[in-house]
C-alpha positions as a Python dict, from the first residue, in 0.01 Angstrom:
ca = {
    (1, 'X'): (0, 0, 0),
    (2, 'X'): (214, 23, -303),
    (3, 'X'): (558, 196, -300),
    (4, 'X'): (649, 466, -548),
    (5, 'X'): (1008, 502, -713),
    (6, 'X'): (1058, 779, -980),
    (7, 'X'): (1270, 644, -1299),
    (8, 'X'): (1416, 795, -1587),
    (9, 'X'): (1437, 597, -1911),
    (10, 'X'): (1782, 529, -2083),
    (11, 'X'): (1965, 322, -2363),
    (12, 'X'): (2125, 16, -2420),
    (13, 'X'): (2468, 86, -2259),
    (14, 'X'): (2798, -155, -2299),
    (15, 'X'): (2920, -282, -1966),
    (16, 'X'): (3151, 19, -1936),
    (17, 'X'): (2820, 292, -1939),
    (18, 'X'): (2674, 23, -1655),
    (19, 'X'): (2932, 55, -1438),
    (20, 'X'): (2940, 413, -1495),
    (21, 'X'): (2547, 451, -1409),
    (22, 'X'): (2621, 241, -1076),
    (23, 'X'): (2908, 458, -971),
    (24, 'X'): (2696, 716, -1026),
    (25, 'X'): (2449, 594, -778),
    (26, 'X'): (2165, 478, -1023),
    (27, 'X'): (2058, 164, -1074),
    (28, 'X'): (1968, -34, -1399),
    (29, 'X'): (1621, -159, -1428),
    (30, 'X'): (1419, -320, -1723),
    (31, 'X'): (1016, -325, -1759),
    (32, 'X'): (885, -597, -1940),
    (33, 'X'): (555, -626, -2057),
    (34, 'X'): (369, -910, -2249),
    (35, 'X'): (159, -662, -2495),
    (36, 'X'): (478, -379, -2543),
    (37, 'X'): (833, -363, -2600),
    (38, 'X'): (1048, -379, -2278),
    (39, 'X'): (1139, -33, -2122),
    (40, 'X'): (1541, 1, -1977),
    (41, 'X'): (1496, 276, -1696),
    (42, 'X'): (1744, 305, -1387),
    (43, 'X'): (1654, 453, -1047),
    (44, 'X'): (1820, 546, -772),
    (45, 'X'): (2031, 255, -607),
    (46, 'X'): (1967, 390, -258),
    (47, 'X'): (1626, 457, -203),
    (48, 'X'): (1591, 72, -351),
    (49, 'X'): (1803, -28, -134),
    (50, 'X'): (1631, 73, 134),
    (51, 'X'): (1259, -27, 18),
    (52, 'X'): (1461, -409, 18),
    (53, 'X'): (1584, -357, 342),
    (54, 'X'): (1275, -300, 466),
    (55, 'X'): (1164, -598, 355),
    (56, 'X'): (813, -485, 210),
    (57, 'X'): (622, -654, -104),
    (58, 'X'): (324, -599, -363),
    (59, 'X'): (260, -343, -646),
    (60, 'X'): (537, -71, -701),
    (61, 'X'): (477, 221, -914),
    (62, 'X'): (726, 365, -1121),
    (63, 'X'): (657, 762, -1234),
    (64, 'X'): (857, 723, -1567),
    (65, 'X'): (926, 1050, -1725),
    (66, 'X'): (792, 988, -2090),
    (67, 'X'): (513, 672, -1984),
    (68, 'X'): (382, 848, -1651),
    (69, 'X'): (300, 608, -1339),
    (70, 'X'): (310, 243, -1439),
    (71, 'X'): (243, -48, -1185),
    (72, 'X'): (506, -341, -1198),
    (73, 'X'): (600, -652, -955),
    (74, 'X'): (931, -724, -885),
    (75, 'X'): (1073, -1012, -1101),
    (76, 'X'): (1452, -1068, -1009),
    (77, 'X'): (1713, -865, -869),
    (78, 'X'): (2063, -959, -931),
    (79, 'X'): (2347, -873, -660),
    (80, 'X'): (2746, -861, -674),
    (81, 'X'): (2841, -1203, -540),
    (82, 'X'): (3138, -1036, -270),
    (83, 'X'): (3002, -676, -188),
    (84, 'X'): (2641, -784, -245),
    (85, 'X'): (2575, -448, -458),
    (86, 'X'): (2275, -391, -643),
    (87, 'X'): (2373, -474, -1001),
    (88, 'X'): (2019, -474, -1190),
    (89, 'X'): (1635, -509, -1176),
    (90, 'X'): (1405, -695, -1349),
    (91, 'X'): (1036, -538, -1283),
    (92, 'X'): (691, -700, -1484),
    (93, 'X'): (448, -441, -1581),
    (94, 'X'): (117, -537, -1412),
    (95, 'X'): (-158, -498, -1680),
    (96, 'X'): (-516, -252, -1578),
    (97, 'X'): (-716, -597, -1638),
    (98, 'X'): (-510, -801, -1383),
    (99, 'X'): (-522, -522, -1122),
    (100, 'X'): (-889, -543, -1133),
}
């Protein structure tokens, strides 16, 4: 069973548009992939929250607006060290080949 997050593509932002994005409830993602350039998306920091809460694993599926559904893994997640806040999201796109 894979879980499915919907993400919306965005640019480079200085540390200032971050925080902004995070106060605004999203959170900051990247997609990297081996055979394409990386993709920076964010989604939304809550239902994330929950999926890690819930403590479940394997293939998540990401409907990106302009790329449509696109498996990844979850690489890293990095956390605020006192409120333990989602700060960003490393995801590895999982290739048609190596899902076969």
């Amino acid at each position: 069973m894979s879980t499915c997050f919907q993400a919306l593509q965005r640019m480079p932002m200085n540390r200032t548009g971050l925080k902004r994005l995070r106060s605004s409830g999203r959170l900051p993602a990247i997609v990297s992939s081996s055979d394409t350039n990386n993709v920076q998306i964010h989604l939304c920091a809550k239902e994330f929250g929950r999926w890690m809460r819930t403590g479940e694993g394997g293939m998540i599926q990401l409907n990106l607006e302009n790329h449509g559904p696109m498996m990844v893994s979850l690489e890293a997640v990095q956390r605020d060290p006192v409120t333990r806040d989602f700060l960003h999201v490393d995801f590895a796109r999982i290739q048609e080949e190596e899902m076969a």
